[in-house]
C-alpha positions in Angstrom: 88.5 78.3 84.8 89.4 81.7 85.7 90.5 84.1 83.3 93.0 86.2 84.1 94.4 90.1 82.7 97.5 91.5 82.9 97.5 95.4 83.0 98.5 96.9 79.9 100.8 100.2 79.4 98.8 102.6 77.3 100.8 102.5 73.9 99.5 105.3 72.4 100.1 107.1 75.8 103.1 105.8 76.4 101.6 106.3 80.2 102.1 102.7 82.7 100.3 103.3 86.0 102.7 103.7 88.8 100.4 104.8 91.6 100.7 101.4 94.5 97.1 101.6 94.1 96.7 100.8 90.6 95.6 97.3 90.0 98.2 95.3 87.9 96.2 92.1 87.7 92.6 90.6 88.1 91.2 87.0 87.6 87.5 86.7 86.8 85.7 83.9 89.5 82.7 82.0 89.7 79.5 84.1 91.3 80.2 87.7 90.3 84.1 87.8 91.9 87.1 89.1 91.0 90.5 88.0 92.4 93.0 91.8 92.4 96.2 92.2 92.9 97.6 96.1 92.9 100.9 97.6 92.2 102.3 97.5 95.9 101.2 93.7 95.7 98.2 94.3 97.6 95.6 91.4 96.9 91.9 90.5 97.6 88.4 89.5 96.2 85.9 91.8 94.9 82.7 90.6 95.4 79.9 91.8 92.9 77.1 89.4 93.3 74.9 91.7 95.1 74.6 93.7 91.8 72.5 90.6 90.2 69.6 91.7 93.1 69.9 95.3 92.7 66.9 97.2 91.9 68.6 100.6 90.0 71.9 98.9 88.8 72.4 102.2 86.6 75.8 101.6 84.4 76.4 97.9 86.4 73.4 96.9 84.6 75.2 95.1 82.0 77.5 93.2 84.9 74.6 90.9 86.5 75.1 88.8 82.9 78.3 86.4 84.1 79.4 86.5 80.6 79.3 90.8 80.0 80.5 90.4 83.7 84.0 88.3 82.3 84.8 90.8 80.0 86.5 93.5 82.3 90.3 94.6 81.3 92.6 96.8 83.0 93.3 100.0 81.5 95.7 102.2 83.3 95.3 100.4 86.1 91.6 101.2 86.4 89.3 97.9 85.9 86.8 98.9 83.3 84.0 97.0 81.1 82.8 97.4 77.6 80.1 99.4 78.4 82.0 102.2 80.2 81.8 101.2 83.8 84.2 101.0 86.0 85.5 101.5 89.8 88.1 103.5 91.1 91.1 101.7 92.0 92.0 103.7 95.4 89.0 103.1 96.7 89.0 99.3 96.2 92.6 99.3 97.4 91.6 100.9 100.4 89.0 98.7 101.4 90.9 95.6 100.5 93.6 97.2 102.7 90.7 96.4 105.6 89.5 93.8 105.3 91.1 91.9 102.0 87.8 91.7 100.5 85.1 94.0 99.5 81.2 93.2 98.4 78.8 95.6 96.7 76.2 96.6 99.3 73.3 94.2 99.6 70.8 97.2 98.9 73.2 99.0 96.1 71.6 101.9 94.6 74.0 103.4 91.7 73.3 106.8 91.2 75.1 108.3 88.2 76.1 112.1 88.3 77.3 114.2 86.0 76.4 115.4 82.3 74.1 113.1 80.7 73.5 114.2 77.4 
């Protein structure tokens, strides 16, 4: 059965995400999908199974286990795991605008940039 989050307004914030391309709701699905639906009412699937094949995951790492994979939230519209990862929202919106669903590329290769310390 799918599971399903809501997105939350950042209490201690007090911020909610108004931007249309905020995601407002996802719903986990079998083989590494997620079912989206943004602020503008915008919706699609996500397709992550690639990322169980990919041979420098990086950060996703944790994502090719279906069960670490379940545990994404929404936090300020932004869809984000335990471990830190997450994907920006415009750029999923865009692409769903497309083609109303996206796939991680069959030879994905995350690179991660920035201060590592």
């Amino acid at each position: 059965m799918p599971s399903q989050t809501e997105a939350q307004e950042n209490s201690a914030a007090g911020v909610t995400p108004a931007a249309p391309w905020r995601i407002q709701a996802v719903s986990v699905l079998p083989d590494h999908r997620l079912a989206l639906t943004f602020r503008d009412g915008l919706s699609g699937i996500a397709d992550f199974s690639a990322i169980r094949t990919s041979t420098n995951p990086g950060i996703y790492a944790p994502l090719t286990s279906a069960e670490f994979f379940a545990q994404v939230r929404i936090e300020l519209g932004v869809l984000i795991w335990p471990n830190g990862a997450d994907l920006d929202p415009a750029w999923l919106h865009e692409s769903l605008s497309a083609d109303k669903t996206w796939s991680v590329p069959n030879a994905v290769h995350f690179t991660i940039t920035g201060n590592q310390s």
